[in-house]
N, C-alpha and C positions, 0 to 999 in steps of 0.2 A: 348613168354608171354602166361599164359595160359587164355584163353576165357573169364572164369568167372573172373579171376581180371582186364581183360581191359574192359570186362561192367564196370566194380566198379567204376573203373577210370575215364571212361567218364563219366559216370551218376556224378560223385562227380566235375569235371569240368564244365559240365552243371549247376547244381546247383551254385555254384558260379557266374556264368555269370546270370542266370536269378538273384539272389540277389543282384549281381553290375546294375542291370539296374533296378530294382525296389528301389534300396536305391536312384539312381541319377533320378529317378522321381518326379513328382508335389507331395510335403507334403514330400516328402523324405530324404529333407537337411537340416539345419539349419543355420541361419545366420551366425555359427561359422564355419561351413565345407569351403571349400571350391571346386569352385568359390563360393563369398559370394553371396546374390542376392543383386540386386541394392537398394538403398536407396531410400526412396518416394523425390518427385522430383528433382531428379540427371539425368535424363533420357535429352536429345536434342530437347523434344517437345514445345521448345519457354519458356521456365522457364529464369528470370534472371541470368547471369552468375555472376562470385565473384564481379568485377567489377562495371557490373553493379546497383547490390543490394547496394552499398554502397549509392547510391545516393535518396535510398527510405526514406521518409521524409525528404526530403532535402527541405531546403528553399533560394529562392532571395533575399537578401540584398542591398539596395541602400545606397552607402553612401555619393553620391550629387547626382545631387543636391538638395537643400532642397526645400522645399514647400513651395510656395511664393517668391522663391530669386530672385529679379532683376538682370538680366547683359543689360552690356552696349551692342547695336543692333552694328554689325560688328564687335564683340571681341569672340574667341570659349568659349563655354559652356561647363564645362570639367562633362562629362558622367561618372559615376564609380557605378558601381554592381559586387556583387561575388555571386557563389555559395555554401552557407554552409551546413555543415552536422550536423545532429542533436546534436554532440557532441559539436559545432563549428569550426571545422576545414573547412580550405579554401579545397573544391572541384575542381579539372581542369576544365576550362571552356568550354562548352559544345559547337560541331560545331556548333548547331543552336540555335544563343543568339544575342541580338541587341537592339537599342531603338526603337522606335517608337514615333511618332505625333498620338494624338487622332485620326484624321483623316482615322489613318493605313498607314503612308509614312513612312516609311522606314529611320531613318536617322541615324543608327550606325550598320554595322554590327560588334559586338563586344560586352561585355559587359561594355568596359575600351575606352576612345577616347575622346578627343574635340572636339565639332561640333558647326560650327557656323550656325545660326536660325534664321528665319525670326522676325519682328517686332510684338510683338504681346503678348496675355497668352496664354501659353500652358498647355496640360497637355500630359508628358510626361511617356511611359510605359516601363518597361526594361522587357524581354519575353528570356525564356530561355527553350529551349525543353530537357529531360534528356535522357541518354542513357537505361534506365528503362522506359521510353514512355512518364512519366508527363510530363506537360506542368509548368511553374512557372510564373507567371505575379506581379509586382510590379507596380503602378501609383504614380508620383509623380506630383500635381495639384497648377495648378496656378503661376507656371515658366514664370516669365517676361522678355521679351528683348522689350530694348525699349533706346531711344536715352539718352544721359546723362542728358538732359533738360527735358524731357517729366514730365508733372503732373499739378499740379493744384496750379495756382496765383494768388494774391488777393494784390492790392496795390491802386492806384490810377493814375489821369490823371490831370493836372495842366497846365492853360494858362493863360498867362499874356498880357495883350493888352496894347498898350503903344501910350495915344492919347496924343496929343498935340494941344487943343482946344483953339485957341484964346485969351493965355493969362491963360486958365487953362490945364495945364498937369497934366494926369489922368493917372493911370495903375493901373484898377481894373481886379481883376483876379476870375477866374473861378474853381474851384479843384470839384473833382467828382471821382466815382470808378472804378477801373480797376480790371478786372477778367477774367485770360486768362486762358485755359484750351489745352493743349498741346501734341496731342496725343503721338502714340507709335513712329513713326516713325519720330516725331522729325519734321516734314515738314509741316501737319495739325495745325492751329490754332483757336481756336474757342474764340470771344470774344464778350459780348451780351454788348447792346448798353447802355450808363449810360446818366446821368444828372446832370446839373449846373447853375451854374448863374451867373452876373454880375451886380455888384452894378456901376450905372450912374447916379450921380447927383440926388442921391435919389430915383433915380426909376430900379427896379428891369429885369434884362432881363434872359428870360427862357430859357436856352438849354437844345439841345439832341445833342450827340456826336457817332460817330460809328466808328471804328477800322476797316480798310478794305485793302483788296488789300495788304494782309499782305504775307511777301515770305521769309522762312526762308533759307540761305545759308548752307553748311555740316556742316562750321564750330562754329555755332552757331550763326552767325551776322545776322541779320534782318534790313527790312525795312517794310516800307508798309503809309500806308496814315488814317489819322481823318478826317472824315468831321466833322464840328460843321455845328449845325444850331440854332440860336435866336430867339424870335420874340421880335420886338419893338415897338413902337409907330408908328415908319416910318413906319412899315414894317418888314416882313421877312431878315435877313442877314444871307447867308449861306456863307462857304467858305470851302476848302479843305486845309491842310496842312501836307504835307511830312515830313515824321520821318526817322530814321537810329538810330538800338540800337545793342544789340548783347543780350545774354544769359550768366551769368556769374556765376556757380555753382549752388545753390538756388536762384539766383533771377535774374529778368530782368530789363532793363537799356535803354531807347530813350530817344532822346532830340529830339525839334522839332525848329525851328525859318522861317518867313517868314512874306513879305510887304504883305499883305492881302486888300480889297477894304470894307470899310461899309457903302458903299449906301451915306445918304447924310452926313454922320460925315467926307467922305472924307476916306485915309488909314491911315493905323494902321500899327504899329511893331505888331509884337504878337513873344511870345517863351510860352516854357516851355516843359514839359517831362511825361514820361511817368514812372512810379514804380511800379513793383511787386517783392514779396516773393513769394518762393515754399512752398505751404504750406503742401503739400502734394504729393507722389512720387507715390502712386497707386491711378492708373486709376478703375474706374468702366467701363468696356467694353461695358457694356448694355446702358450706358448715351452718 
């Protein structure tokens, strides 16, 4: 080969190679050449994946329970939450998802489960952390368990005395209010003290009466104790008498009977019972 045309040669192969390495330099390519360059955030530096990004603006849904709903205390509480997509499609539910007690106890890990729940109002929270980082929180406020009986009754208190005075037999009776208030747990009873009277031979006798010593059993049946107390001419007559009733849906039911002593009238029969209606199944927690 002669001289002058293998300079020629290399000089024009040189040339090539410096213009393939300036065309594949910075500004040198275009997104149509290839390799393309990368797309703005396609790159591995913690950007959401496909997956992930589905779940952006996604929302918690609870679909029990509802706000205010009484269950009966020892029956589960059926839990249900999803996660949706803004479109409304149900999302797969995220490992870290569960309910909560205001408090922060922990009592579903899950967003779906029945739990049974202490006596009480709660307010309950469904929390669900997404694979995109949100966090999602729903509250559902003022969820009651509470015993089938629990609430608020208003009825009355009824005694019959049964003298038999020397020729005159009397059975003047007494009736007055009853107002029981009956917490969550079915077992507390609260019942403030009322008043009556008895008509004797024209003359009128004052009572006060107190509901005490009251014990309610699981299965609804009660007992507990009245004192009455009179004043009379003679004197002061107090006496105590024992009941036995039970809780029957909306309302409660004692009878009471006992030989009782009145000073100088001598003893008495006495009966009579006790009545209340539910008049009301939510408690004010604060009273």
């Amino acid at each position: 080969m002669e001289p002058r045309r293998a300079q020629s040669r290399a000089r024009w192969w040189l040339g090539w190679g410096l213009g393939l390495g300036l065309g594949l330099g910075p500004g040198g390519c275009t997104s149509d050449e290839w390799p393309p360059l990368a797309e703005a955030g396609s790159s591995s530096d913690g950007a959401a994946s496909g997956d992930d990004a589905a779940y952006d603006d996604a929302r918690l849904e609870v679909s029990g329970p509802a706000s205010a709903a009484i269950f009966e205390l020892g029956h589960a509480v059926p839990l249900r939450a999803r996660v949706h997509a803004p479109s409304g499609a149900t999302l797969p539910e995220p490992a870290d998802a569960g309910w909560m007690l205001d408090d922060g106890t922990i009592v579903l890990d899950g967003l779906e489960g029945d739990v049974e729940l202490p006596a009480g109002v709660h307010d309950l929270r469904a929390f669900a952390r997404l694979p995109n980082g949100d966090r999602l929180e729903t509250t559902v406020g003022d969820v009651r368990v509470q015993a089938r009986w629990t609430g608020v009754y208003e009825g009355e208190v009824e005694l019959t005395v049964a003298l038999d005075l020397p020729g005159v037999p009397m059975t003047p009776r007494c009736v007055g209010p009853l107002d029981l208030r009956v917490g969550f747990d079915g077992r507390e009873v609260e019942v403030p003290e009322g008043t009556c009277s008895l008509d004797v031979f024209g003359q009128t006798f004052e009572g006060t009466y107190a509901v005490v010593d009251v014990v309610v059993y699981p299965a609804g049946l009660v007992r507990g104790v009245v004192d009455f107390d009179f004043d009379s001419p003679l004197g002061p007559i107090a006496f105590p008498i024992e009941w036995a009733g039970a809780f029957y849906d909306d309302r409660f039911s004692a009878g009471l009977s006992d030989t009782v002593a009145l000073g100088p009238v001598g003893q008495a029969e006495v009966s009579g019972s006790l009545q209340a209606t539910r008049v009301d199944r939510y408690l004010d927690p604060e009273e």
